[in-house]
N, C-alpha and C positions, 0 to 999 in steps of 0.2 A: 293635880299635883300628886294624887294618891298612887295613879297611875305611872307616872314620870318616877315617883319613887322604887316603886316594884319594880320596874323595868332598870332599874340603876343596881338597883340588887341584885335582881336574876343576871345580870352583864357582870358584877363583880362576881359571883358565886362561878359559871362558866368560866371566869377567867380564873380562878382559883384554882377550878378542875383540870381544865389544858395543862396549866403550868405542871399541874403534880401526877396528868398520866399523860399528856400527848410532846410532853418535852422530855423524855428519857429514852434508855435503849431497850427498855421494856414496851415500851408502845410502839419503836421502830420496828420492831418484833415482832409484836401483834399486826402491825399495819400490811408486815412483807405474809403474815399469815396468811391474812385476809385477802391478799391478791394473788397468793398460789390458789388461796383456796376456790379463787373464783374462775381462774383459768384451767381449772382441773376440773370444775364442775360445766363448764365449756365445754370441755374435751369430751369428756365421758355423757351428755346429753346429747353430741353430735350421735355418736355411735350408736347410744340406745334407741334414739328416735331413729333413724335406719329402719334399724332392726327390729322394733315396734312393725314400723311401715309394712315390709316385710311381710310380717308377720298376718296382718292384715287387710291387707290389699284386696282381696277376694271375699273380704266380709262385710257385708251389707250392716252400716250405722243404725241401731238399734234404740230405741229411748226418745221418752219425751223433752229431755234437759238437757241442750246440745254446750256444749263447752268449745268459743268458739276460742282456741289457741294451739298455736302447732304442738306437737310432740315434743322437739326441744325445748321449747319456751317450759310445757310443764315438768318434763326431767331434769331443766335447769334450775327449776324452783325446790324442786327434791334434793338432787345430788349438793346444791348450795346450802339447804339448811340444815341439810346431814351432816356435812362436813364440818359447817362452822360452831353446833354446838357440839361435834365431838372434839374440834381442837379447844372450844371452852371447858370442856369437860376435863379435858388430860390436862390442860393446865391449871384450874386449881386440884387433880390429885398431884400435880407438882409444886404446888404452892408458888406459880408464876404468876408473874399480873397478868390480868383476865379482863380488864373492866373495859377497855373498847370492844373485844373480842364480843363479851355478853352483851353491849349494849348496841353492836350492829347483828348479832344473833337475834336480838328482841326484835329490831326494826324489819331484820328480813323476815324475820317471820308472820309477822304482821302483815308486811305487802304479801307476801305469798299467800294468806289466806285470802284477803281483799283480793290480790289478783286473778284468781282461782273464781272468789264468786263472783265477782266482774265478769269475766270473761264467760259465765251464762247470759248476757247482754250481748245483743246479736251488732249491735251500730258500735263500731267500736270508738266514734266521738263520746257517746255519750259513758261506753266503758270505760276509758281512760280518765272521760272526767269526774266518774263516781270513784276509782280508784284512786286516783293520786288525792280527791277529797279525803277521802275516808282513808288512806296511810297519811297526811297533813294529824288528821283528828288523834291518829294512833301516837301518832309519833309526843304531839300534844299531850297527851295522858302519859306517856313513859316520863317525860322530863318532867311532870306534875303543874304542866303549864295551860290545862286544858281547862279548867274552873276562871279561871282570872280570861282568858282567852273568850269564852263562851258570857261571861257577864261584859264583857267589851262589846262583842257581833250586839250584847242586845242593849245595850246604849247608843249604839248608832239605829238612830229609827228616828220616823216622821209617823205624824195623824193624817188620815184622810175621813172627816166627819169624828164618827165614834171609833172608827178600827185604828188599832195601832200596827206599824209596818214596820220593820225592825229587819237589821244584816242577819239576825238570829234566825227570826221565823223563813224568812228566803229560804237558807243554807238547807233549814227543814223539813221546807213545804218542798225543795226539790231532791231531797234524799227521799220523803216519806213518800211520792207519788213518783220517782223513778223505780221504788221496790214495790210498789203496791202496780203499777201498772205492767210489769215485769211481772208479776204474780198474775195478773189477769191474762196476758197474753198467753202464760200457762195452761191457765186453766180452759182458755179460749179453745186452745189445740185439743186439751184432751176432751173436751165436748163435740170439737169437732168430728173428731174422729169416732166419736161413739154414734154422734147421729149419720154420718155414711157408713158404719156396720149395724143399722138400724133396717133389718130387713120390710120391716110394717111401715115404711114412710118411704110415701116418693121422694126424688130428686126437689121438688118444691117444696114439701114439708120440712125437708132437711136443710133447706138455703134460711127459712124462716125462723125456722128455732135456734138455728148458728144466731142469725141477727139477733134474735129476740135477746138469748143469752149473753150477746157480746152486750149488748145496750145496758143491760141488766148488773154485770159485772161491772163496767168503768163506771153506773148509777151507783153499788153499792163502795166501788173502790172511793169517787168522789166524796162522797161523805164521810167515809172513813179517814181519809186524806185530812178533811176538815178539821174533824176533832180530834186527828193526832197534833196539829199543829195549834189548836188551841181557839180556834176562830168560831164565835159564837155566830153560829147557823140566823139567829134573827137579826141581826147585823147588817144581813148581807139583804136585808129586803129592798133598799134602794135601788141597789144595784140588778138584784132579780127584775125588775119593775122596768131599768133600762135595756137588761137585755131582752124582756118580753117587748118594747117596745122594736125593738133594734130586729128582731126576729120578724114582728106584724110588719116592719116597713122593706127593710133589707133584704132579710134572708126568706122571704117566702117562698121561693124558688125551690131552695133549697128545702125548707120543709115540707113542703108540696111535692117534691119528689120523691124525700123519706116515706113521706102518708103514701100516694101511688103505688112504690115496693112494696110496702107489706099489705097494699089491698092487691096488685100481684101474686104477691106468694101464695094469700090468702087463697082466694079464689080457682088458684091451677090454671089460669089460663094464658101463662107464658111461664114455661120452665124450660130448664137445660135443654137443648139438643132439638128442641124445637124449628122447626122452617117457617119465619117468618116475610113477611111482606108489609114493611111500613112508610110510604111515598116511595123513592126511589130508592129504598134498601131494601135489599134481600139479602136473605145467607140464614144461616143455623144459629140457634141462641148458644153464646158460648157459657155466660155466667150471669147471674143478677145478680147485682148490687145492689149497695144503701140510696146512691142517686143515679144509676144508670146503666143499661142493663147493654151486655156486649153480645152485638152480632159481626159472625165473620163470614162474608162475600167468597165466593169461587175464587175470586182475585185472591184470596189470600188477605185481603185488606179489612181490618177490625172497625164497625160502626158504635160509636160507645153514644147509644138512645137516652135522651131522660126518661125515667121512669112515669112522667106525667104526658109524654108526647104518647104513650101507648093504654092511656088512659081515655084521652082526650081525643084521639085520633082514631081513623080505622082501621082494621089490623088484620093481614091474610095472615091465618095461621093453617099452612098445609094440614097440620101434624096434632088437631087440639083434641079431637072426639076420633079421626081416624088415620092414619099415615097414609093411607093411599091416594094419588094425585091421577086425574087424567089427564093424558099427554093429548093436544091437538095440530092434527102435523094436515095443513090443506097440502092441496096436489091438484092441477089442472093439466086436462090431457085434452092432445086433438080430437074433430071432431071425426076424423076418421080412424079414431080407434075403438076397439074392439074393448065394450065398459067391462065387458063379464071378466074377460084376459085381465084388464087393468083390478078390475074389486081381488081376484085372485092370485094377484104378483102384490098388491098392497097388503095386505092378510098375510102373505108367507112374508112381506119383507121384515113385520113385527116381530111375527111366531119364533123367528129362531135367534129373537135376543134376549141374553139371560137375564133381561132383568124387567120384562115387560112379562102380567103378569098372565097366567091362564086365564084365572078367575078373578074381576070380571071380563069376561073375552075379549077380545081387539075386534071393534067395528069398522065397515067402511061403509058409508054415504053420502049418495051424489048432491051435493049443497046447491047446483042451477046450473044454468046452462050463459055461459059468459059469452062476450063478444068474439073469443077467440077461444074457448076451450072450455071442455065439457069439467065443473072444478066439482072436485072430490075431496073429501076430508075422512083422514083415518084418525083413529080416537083407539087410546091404548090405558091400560092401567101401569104403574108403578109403585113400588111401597118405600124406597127410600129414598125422599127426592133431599135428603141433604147431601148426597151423594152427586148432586148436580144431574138439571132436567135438560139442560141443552147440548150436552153429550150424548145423551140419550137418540134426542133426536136428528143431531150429527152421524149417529152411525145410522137410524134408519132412513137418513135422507140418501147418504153412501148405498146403502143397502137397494134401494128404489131406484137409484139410476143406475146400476150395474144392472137388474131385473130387465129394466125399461129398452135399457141399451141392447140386450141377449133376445128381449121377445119384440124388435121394433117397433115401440110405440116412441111415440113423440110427444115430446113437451113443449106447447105452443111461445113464441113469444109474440108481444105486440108488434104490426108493422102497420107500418104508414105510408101511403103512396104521396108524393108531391106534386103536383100539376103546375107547370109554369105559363103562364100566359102571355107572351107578347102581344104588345101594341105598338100602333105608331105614333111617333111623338112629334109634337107641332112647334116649331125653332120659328120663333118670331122675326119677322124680315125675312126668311129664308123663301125657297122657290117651292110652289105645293105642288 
């Protein structure tokens, strides 16, 4: 009834108000103000965002707090609340009625600061829905309806055990940890970016202290969260207790894959840019993750590894202790050719490709004597096999049959002779 009764008030009181400023030709006045005012602030944010543009174009976005909203959208928020508290201005020095004028001045002004720090929120769902929260809240406090409003959100609530859940604590737990995780994602960045101008740390020390810090920050954000909203931390032991349980049964995978990354990182023994070989995947480490570490294939094609299969598993890493790979390219040649001729055209077919190395030299030796050809194997060194190995030896196979072809030697293949046998065949009842 308490309720029922305020709410009968505050409806008489507004209809009080309408009656003695939005029924007259002073608020007709003010109304047609307010919609030049806002077509005008239209107009003129069209042009300056232009010409901002313009201006700009060729300059490279600078800063860690990106604002994401066009140029008009915020010269519209300028040029509209320019305008409208200067027409509230010249009208009380003229002693005109003023009072929708200043109380849609108050509300724009409100959304435009709200909308402003919204709009450093990159998901623009979740910016819009902190915005229009937060100008509801504003708007709530201008009319002086925000105390009666805020003791209602916390009369609607239910118990679960000892905790009390309440529309209030919601409304707070998701404003207080939409800003507080929005601050971390900040601070995320500028860590980031200190540990890759971190000349004293490799590319794996610097994937591990990101982590470590990220973890570190949503740890301290989380708790802070907690006792902004009031929730007493031993409370929640039940619940700890289920999600330990939920974790030992469920999610071990998952935590197993966390533990694996950072005994990865730890260790240096798969970082960025790495050439890996783990079962039927090969390609370069593109990035380590929290559960799974990305390698990308010649194809083009991204393997996203659990971080516990490269724990668990065996792992060719080309590139761990040294980058250099040797390449092993067989070759069988007839047995009427001349091996010195052939060791001598295999040696120059390597020597003049730029990426095979001097040191250690290119070998060639004769691996036996086959049914059909004398087989040789050349062995070559290379230093960047993320740059792809079977191109490599694409062009010294090209390279070996042009040689082959110019000093005629021959490259054997298998043949098969058939012998067919006739008989004579014995037709029963016939004549012998």
């Amino acid at each position: 009834m308490q309720y029922v009764t305020w709410i009968e008030t505050q409806s008489a009181a507004l209809l009080k108000w309408a009656d003695a400023h939005l029924l007259s030709w002073g608020a007709a006045v003010q109304g047609l103000c307010i919609v030049l005012t806002i077509v005008a602030a239209r107009f003129l944010s069209k042009h300056a965002a232009a010409w901002l543009s313009r201006k700009l174009q060729h300059i490279k976005p600078l800063g860690i707090i990106r604002i994401h909203a066009s140029y008009q959208e915020i010269f519209f928020l300028i040029f509209m609340l320019g305008l409208l508290w200067c027409a509230n201005l010249t009208a009380q020095a003229a002693a005109l009625p003023d009072a929708i004028l200043k109380t849609v001045a108050i509300l724009a002004t409100a959304w435009g600061i709200i909308r402003f720090t919204s709009s450093m929120i990159e998901s623009r769902f979740w910016s819009r829905l902190i915005a229009v929260t937060l100008w509801i809240m504003a708007a709530l406090s201008i009319f002086g309806w925000l105390t009666p409003a805020i003791d209602l959100a916390d009369r609607a609530a239910f118990t679960v055990g000892t905790i009390r859940i309440s529309l209030l604590l919601v409304i707070k737990s998701l404003i207080a940890y939409s800003v507080l995780f929005w601050l971390v994602r900040i601070f995320s960045s500028v860590l980031e970016r200190s540990f890759r101008k971190a000349t004293g740390l490799t590319p794996s020390q610097q994937v591990l202290f990101n982590k470590l810090a990220n973890i570190s920050l949503y740890t301290v954000a989380i708790i802070i969260g907690l006792n902004i909203v009031g929730l007493d931390l031993t409370s929640l032991a039940v619940f700890s207790g289920a999600l330990g349980l939920g974790i030992g049964f469920g999610l071990q995978k998952v935590v197993s894959n966390l533990i694996s990354g950072i005994i990865l990182l730890m260790d240096k023994s798969i970082k960025p840019g790495d050439v890996i070989v783990v079962g039927d995947s090969y390609g370069w480490v593109n990035s380590l993750g929290a559960r799974c570490v990305s390698v990308i294939t010649r194809d083009g094609k991204e393997h996203l590894l659990p971080n516990e299969n490269l724990i668990t598993q065996t792992v060719e890493n080309w590139s761990y202790s040294d980058r250099k790979v040797r390449l092993h390219i067989p070759i069988g040649v007839s047995y009427g050719s001349d091996v010195h001729l052939v060791k001598k055209l295999l040696l120059e077919a390597v020597q003049d490709h730029p990426r095979i190395l001097k040191e250690p030299a290119p070998r060639c030796l004769i691996m036996g004597f086959g049914d059909s050809s004398i087989d040789h194997e050349l062995r070559a060194w290379i230093y960047d096999p993320q740059e792809g190995v079977s191109n490599v030896k694409s062009d010294i196979f090209y390279r070996i049959w042009d040689l082959f072809k110019a000093n005629n030697i021959e490259i054997p293949f298998p043949q098969r002779d058939v012998h067919i046998k006739a008989s004579a065949t014995h037709v029963p009842g016939g004549d012998e």
